[in-house]
Backbone bond lengths (Angstrom), bond angles and torsions (degrees), N, CA, C in turn:
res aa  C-N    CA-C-N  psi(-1)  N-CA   C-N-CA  omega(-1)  CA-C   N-CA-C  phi
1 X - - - 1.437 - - 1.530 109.30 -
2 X 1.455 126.86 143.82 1.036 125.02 -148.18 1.655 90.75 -114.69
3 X 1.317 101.14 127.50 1.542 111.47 -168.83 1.771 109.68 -53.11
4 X 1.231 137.68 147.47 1.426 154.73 -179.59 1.854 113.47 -91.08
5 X 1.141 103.47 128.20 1.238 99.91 169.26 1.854 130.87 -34.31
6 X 1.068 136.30 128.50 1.142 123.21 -156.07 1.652 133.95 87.59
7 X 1.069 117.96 -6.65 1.195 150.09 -179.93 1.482 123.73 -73.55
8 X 0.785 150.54 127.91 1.812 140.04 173.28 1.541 91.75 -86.80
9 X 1.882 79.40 113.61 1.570 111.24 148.12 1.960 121.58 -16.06
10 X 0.849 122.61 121.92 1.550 110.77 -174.43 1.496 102.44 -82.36
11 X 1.335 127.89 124.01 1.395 127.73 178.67 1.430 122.75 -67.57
12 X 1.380 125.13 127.62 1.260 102.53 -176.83 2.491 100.61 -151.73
13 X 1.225 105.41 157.21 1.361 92.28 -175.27 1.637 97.16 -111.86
14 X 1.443 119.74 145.52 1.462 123.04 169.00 1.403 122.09 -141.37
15 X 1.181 144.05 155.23 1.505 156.60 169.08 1.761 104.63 -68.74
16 X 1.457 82.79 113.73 2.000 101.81 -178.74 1.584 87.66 -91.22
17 X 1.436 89.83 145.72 1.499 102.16 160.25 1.360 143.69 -33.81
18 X 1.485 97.11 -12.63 1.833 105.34 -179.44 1.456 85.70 -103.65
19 X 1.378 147.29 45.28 1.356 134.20 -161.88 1.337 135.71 19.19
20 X 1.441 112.28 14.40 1.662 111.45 176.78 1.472 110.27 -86.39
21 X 1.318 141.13 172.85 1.366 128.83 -153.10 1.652 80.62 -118.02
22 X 1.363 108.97 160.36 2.016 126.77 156.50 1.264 123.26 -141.72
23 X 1.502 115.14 129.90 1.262 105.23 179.06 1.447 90.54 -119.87
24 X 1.738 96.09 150.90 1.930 106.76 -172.80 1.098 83.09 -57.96
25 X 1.905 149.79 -96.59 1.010 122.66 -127.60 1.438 141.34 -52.82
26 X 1.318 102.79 -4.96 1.574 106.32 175.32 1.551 96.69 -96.08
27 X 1.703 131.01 44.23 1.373 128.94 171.92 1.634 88.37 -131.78
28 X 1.191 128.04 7.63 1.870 121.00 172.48 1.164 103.14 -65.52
29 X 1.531 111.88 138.14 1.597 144.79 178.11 1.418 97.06 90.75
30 X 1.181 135.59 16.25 1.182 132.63 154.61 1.414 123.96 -116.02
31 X 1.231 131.27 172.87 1.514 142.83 -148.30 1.767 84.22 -122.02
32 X 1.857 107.23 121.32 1.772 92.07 -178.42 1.700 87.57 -120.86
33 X 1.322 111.68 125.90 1.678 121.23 157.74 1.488 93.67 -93.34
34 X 2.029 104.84 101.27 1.235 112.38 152.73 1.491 124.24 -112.62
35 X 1.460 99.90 120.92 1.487 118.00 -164.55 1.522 113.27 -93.49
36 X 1.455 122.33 107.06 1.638 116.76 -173.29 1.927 95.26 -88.42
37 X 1.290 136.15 128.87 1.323 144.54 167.02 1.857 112.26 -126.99
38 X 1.644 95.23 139.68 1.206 86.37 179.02 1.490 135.33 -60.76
39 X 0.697 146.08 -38.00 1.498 160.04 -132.31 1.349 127.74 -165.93
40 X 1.244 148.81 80.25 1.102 129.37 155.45 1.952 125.76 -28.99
41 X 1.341 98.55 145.20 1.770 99.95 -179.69 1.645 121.26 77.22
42 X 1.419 91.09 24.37 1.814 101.86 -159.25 1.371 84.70 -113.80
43 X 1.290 128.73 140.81 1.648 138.66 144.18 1.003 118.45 -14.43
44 X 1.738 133.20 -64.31 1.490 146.61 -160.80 1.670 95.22 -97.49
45 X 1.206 127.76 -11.98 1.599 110.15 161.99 1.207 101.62 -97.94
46 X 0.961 140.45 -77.57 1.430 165.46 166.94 2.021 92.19 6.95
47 X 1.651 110.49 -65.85 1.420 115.13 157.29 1.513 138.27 -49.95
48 X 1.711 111.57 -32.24 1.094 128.14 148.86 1.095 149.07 -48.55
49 X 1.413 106.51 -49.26 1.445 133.19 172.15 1.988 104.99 -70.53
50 X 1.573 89.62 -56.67 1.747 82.98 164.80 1.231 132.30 -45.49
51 X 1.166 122.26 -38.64 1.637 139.93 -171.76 1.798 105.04 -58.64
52 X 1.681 97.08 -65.57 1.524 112.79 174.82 1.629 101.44 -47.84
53 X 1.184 126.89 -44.96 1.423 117.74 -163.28 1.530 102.75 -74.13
54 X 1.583 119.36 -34.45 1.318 107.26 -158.60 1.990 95.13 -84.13
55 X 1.214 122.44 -35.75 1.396 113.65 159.25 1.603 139.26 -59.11
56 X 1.346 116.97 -4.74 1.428 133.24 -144.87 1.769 96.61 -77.25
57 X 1.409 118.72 -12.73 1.650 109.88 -178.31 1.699 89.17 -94.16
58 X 1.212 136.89 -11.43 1.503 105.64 -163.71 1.891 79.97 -110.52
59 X 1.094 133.73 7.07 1.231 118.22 157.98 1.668 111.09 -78.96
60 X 1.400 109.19 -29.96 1.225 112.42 -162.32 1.548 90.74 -76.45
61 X 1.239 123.54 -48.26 2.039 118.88 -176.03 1.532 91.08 -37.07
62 X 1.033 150.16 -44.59 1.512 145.28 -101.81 1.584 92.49 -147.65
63 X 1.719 122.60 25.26 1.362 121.01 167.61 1.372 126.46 44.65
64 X 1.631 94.26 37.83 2.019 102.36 -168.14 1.475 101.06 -122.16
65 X 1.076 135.59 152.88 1.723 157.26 176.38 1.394 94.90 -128.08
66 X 1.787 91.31 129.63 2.001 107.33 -175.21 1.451 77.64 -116.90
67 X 2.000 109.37 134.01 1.086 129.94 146.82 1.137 119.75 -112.24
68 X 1.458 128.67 141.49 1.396 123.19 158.25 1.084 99.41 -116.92
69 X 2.034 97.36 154.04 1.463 110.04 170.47 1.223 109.71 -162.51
70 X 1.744 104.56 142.33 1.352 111.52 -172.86 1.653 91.96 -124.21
71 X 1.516 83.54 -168.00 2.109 89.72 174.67 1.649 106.57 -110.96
72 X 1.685 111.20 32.27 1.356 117.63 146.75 1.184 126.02 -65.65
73 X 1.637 112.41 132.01 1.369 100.62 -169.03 1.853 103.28 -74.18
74 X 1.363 107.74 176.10 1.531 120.19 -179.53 1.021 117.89 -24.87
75 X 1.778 101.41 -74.56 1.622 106.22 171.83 1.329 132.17 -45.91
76 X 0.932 90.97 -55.23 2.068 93.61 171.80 1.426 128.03 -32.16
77 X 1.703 100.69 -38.48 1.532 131.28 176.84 1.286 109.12 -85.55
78 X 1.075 137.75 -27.81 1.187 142.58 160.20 1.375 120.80 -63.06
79 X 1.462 129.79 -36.99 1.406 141.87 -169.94 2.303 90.09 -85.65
80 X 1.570 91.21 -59.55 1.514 80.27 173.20 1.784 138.74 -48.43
81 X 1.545 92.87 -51.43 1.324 95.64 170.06 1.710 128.26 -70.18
82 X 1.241 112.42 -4.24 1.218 125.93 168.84 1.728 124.73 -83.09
83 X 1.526 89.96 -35.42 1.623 97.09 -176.12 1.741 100.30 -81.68
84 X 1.121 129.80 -13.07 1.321 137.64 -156.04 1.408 105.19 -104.00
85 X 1.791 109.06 -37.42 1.287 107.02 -165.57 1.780 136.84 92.25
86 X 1.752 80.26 0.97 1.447 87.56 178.18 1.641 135.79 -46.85
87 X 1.422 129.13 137.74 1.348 119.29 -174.39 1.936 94.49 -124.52
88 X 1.426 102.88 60.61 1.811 104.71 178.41 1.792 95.92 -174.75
89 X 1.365 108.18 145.48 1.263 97.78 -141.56 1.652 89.48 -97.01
90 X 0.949 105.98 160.39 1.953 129.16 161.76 1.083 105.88 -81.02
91 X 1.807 121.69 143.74 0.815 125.47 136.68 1.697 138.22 -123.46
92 X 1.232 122.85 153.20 1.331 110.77 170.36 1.256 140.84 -104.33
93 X 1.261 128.02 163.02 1.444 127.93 -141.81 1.967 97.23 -154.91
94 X 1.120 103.79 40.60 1.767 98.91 -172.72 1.738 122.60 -59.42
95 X 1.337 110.92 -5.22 1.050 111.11 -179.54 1.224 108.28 -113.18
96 X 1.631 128.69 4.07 1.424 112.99 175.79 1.861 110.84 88.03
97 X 0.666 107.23 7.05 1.910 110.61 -159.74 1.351 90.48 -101.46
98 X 1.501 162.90 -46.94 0.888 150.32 138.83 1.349 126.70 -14.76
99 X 1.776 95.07 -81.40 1.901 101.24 166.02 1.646 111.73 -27.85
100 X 1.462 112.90 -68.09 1.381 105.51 176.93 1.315 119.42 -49.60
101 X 0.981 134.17 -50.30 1.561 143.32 179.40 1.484 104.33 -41.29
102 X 1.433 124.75 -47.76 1.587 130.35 -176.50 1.812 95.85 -97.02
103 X 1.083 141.84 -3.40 1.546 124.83 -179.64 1.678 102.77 87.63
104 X 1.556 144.28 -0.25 0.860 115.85 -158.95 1.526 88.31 -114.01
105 X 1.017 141.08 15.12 1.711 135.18 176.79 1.758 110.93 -61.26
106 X 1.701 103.82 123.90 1.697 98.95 169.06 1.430 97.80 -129.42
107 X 1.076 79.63 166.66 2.069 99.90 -171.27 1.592 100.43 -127.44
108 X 1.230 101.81 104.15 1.504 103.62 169.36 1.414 112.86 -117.80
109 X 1.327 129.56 156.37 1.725 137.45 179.00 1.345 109.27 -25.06
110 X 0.821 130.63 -47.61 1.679 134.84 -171.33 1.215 118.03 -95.11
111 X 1.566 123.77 -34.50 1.643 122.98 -168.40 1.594 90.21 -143.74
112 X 1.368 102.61 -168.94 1.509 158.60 152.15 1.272 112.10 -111.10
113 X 1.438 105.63 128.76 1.406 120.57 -176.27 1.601 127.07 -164.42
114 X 1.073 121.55 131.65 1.648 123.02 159.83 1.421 135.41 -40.21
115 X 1.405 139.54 133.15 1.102 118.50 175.37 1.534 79.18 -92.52
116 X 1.666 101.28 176.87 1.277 138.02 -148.43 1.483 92.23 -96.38
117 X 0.868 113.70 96.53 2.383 111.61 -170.16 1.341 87.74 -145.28
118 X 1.317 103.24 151.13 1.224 131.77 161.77 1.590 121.36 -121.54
119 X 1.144 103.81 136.68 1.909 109.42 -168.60 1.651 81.70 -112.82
120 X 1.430 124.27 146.73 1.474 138.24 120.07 1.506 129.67 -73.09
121 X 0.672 144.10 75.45 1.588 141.32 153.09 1.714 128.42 -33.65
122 X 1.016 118.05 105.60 1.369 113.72 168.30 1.546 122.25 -80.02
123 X 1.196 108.39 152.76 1.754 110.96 176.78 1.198 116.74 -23.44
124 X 1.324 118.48 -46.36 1.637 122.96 -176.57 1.545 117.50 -81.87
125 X 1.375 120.52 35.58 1.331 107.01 -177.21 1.753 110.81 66.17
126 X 1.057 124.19 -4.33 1.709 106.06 171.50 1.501 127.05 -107.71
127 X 1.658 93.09 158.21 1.652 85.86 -166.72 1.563 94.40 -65.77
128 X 1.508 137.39 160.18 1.299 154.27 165.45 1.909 109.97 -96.70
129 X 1.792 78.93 -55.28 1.890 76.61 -161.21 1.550 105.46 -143.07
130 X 1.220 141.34 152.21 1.149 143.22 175.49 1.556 125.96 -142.67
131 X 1.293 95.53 112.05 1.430 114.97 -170.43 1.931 129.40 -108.97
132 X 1.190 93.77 108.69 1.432 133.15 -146.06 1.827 120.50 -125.67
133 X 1.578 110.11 123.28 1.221 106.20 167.51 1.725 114.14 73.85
134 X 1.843 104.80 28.44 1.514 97.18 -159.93 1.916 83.73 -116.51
135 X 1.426 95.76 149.40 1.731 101.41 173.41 1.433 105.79 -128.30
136 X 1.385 126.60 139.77 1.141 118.18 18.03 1.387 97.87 -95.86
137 X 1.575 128.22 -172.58 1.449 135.19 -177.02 1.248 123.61 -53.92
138 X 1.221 104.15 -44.81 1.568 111.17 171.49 1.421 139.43 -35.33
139 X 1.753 92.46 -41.87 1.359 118.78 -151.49 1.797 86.81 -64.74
140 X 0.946 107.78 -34.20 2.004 105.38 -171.55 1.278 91.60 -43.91
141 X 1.477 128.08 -69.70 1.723 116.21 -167.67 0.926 111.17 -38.25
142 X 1.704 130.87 -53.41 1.516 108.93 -167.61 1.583 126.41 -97.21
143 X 1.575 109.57 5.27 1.369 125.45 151.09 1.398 129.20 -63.50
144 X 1.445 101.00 -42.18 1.675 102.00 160.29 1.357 130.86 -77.18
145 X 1.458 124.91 -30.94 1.354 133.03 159.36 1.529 115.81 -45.79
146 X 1.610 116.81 -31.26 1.425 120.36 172.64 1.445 114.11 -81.29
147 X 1.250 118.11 -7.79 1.488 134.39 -171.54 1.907 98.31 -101.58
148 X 1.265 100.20 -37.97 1.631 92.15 -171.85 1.421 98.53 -70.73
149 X 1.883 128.05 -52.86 0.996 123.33 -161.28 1.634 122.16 -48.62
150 X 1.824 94.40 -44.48 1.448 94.97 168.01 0.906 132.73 -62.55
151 X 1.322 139.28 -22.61 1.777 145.74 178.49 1.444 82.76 -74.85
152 X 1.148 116.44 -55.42 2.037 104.82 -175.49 1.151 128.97 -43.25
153 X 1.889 114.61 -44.90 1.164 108.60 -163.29 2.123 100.77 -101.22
154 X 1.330 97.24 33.90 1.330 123.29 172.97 1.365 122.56 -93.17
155 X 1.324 112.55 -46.17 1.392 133.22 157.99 1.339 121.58 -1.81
């Protein structure tokens, strides 16, 4: 079940693409845009992930950290965020235990995978906003950037 606005964030620790480990709670007093996407190397992430990167300083005015995470393992995320240029870290989730943790885990014939959701996080560990069911991929970056500003100018 996919956590509700108002809700505490479900805590969880994972391996970023540079292989160092993060757990959200050492991201409190900050604003977290965590982005679950299926696939690295895919068209609709690949555009996604671009989007977040080309906005990533006016998240930063606005006291926010953009994560993405799929159930690609490290490397995979590493080869992506490299070919892309990303400056916001990946994370991985290869077993799905995250996805479950937020409600967004799917199981299709071939893989394990994330649907494409976006969580807002406020300073305090809670979910704020959840962004869901939006096309094209992109659009999450600048749906959440409208989500960070408002928790900002909340302050």
């Amino acid at each position: 079940m996919t956590p509700e606005p108002g809700a505490k964030a479900p805590v969880f620790e994972a391996v970023t693409h540079l292989g160092s480990k993060l757990r959200l709670d050492e991201l409190r007093g900050q604003i977290v845009v965590l982005y679950f996407y299926p696939r690295a190397m895919t068209s609709g992430c690949t555009r996604e992930a671009q989007r977040f990167n080309e906005l990533l300083e006016e998240f930063t005015k606005h006291n926010a950290i953009v994560l993405g995470i799929s159930t690609d393992p490290p490397e995979r995320n590493r080869r992506f965020a490299e070919k892309l240029g990303l400056r916001f870290t990946l994370l991985s989730d290869p077993d799905g235990e995250i996805a479950r943790l937020y409600g967004v885990l799917k199981q299709g014939s071939k893989r394990v995978g994330a649907e494409r959701v976006t969580f807002i996080i406020d300073q305090h560990g809670r979910i704020a906003k959840v962004i869901a069911k939006v096309r094209p991929a992109e659009k999450h970056a600048d749906l959440a950037l409208e989500a960070v500003r408002g928790l900002s100018a909340r302050q």
